[in-house]
N, C-alpha and C positions, 0 to 999 in steps of 0.2 A: 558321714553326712557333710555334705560341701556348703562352704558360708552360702552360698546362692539358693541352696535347696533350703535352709534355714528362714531366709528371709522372701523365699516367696509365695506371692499371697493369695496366688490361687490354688499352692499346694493344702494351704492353712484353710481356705475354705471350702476343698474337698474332705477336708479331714476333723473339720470342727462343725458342717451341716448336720450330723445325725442328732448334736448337742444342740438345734434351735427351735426343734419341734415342743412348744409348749407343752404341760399336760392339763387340761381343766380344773381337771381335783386338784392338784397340788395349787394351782392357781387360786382357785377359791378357797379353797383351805387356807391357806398365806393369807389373803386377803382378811379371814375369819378370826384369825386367830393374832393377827394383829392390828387391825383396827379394833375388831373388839375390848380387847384387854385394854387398851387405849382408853376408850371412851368408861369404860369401868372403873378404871383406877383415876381417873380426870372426878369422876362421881364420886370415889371415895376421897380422894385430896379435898374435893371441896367440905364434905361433909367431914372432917377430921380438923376442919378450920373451928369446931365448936369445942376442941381437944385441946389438942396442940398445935401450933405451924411447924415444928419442928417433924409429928407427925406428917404434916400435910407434906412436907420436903419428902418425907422418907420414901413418899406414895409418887413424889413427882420424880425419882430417879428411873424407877421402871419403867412410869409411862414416859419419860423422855425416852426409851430404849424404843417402848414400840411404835413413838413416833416415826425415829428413824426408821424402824422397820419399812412402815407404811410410806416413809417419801421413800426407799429402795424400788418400792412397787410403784410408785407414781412413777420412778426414775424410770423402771424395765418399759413401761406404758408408754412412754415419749420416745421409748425404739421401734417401738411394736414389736415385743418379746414377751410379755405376760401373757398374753391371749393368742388365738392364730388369727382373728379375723380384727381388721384395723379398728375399724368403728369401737367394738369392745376397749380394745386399748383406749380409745379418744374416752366414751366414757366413766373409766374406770380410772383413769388419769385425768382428769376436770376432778373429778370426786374424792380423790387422795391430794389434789394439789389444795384443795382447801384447807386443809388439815396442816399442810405445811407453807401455806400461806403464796404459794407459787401459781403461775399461770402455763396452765399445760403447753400451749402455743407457743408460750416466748420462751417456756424452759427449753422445750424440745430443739426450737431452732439455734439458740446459742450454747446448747450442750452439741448439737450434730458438729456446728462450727469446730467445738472443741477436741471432738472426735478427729476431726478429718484436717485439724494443724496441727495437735499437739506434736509438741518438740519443732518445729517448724519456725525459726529464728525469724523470718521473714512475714509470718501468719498468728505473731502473736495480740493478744489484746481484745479476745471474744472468748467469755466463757472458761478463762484460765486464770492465774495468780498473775499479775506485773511481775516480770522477772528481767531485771537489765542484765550486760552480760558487763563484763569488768572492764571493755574499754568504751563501752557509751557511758557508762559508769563515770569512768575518769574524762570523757570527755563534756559530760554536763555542766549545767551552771550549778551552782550552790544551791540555787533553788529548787532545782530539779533530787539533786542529790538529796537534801533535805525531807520534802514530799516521799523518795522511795525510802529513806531511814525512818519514815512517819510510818507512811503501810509495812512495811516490813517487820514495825517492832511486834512484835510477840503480842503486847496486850491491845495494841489496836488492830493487829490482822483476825486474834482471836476471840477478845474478850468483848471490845465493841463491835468489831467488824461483822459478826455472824448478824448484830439483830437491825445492825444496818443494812445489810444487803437483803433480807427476806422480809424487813417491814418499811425497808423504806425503796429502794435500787427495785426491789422488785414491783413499785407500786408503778412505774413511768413506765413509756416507751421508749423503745431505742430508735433514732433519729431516723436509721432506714427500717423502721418496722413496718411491715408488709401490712394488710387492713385486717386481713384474718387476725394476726397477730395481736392488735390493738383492739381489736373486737373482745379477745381472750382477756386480754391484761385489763382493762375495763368492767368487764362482764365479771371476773374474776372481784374485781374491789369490790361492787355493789353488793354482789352477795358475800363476800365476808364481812364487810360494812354491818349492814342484816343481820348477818348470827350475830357479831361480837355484841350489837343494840341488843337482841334480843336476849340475850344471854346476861348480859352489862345488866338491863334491866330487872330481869327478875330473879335472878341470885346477888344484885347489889354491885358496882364496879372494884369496892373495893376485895371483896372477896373474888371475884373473876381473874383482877389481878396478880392476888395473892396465889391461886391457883395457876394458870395459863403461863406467867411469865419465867415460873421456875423451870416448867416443863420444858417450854419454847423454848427458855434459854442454854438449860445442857443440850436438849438435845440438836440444836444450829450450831453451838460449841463444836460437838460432837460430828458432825456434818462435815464443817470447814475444815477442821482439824483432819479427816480423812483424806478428803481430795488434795491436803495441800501436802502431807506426806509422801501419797499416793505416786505425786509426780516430784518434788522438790526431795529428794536424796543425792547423799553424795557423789555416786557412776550414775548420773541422768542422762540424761541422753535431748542436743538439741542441735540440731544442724541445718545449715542453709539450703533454700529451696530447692537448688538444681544437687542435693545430696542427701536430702531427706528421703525416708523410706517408712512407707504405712507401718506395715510387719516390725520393721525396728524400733521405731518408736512404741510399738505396742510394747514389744518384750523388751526392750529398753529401756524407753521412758517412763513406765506403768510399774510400780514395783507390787509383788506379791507379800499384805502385810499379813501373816503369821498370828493370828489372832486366839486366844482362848476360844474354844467352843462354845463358851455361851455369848462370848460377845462377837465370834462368829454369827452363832446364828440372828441376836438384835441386828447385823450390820448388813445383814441379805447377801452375807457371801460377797460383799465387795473387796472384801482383801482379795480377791481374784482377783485383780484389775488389771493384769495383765493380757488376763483369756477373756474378758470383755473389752480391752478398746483391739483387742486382736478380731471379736468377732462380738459388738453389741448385740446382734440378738438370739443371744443364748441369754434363757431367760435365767435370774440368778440361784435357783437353787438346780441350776444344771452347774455349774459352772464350778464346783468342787469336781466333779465326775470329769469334765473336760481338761480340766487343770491334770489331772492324774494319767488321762490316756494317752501321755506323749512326753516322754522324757525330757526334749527341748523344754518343755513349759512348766519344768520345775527346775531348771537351769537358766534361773533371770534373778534380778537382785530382789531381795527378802530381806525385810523388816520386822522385827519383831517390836512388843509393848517397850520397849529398853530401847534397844536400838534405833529404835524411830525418834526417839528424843533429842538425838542430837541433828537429825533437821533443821531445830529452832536455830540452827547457831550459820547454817547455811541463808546467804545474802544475793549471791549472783553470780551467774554461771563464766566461767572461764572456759573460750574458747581454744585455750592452746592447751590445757590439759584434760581439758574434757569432765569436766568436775563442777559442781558447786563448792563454793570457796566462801570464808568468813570472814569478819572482821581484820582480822589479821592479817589475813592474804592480803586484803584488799589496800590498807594500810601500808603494809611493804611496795604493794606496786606503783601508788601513787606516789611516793617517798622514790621511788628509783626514778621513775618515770620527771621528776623535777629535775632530781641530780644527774640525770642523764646528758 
């Protein structure tokens, strides 16, 4: 097989179409079986608040699992890959973005963005992690450098940063947001506004919080943590515009995380993420089957629960080795780069 036939992407989407035909049942099944259990274990946490919180925690792990479920399907909705007919998708994607606090419109258009740069040195800064590379890096001021040592640390990329970005980043528009768009992101607040009043009010705030924010919180943890693995490993892949390539960056820059089976299945099959940004709409529980039917697409970089851990320690991509590089690196290179 020739590096060319490898990386070309009309080869890949004669070969990955029979994988994007939805099927209804399984769709609505998904849909069934995880928002439901969702909204059931949300009823039980609240009502085990007259118990223990400690119970009520125990109730809010699972249902943060099938939160993520259900944004997976809001997520396939914004391709128009859950359903075959668009509208379906619009609807059923407005109706799981609530749930994860998202606006179908604005996600959809700054996720496609991300689809169609990633890895793209030149196309970053929509819908991706801030990733400097090691010589803007070194060429910043203090303050800049400062600012990406702030995003970057571990407990503000993670631990704050999830419930900033989907209760607060997600509440505004983007400066060029189109009217549809703001229409969505608008429409979107008034009615969560409404349930959280409604809900606030007659189960009490304090207990809505004591319920909701546990939930929210692993599972947005749980969220960020995925996509930032997904793409930020050590052989990443990110190249200038006149040498980027769709197909490469897919199987490149997308790594396949290797996931337990059950948190396989809470994660909708996103550890594919290779045979998705290679072909978004293959809807996600095709995307085990596609991953399997082609030798190349189980020859890409793989992460496992272990091995993804040391991500955290990855800072900013170095262009001459083609690598994410840490601390240390970076440290050496500035240090030469004086004495030089």
């Amino acid at each position: 097989m020739s590096e060319h036939s490898k990386y070309d992407i009309r080869e890949w989407k004669k070969k990955l179409a029979p994988f994007e035909r939805p099927r209804i049942s399984a769709s609505v099944w998904q849909l069934i079986n995880s928002v439901g259990p969702f909204l059931v274990l949300w009823v039980l946490a609240y009502l085990s608040l007259n118990i223990s919180f400690w119970l009520t925690l125990l109730c809010a792990v699972p249902a943060a699992g099938f939160l993520v479920r259900t944004f997976i399907i809001f997520h396939d909705c914004t391709h128009y890959s859950f359903f075959k007919k668009r509208r379906t998708n619009q609807i059923v994607g407005i109706f799981t973005g609530l749930f994860t606090f998202c606006s179908y419109e604005q996600w959809k258009n700054s996720h496609a963005t991300h689809h169609a740069t990633n890895g793209n040195l030149e196309k970053r800064g929509v819908g991706d992690v801030w990733t400097m590379t090691l010589q803007e890096y070194a060429d910043a001021s203090w303050l800049k450098r400062l600012q990406y040592r702030v995003y970057r640390n571990p407990i503000v990329l993670f631990l704050i940063g999830p419930l900033y970005i989907f209760l607060i980043e997600y509440r505004f528009n983007a400066k060029n947001a189109s009217k549809k768009e703001k229409i969505h992101v608008w429409f979107t607040n008034v009615v969560l506004v409404s349930i959280v009043l409604a809900v606030g009010f007659t189960i009490g705030w304090k207990a809505f919080l004591l319920v909701e924010l546990p939930i929210f919180y692993i599972a947005t943890f749980s969220g960020v943590w995925l996509f930032y693995v997904q793409h930020q490993f050590e052989d990443g892949y990110f190249e200038n515009n006149e040498k980027w390539n769709y197909v490469e960056a897919a199987l490149k820059g997308s790594s396949f995380y290797k996931l337990p089976k059950v948190l396989q299945w809470f994660t909708g099959n996103i550890g594919f993420h290779h045979v998705h940004h290679l072909n978004s709409r293959v809807p996600n529980y095709h995307l085990e089957k596609a991953h399997k039917s082609d030798p190349r697409l189980q020859d890409v970089p793989t992460l496992t629960l272990l091995s993804s851990l040391k991500s955290l320690n990855f800072k900013l991509w170095c262009e001459q080795s083609k690598k994410f590089i840490g601390n240390r690196d970076i440290r050496n290179f500035i240090r030469n780069n004086k004495t030089a």
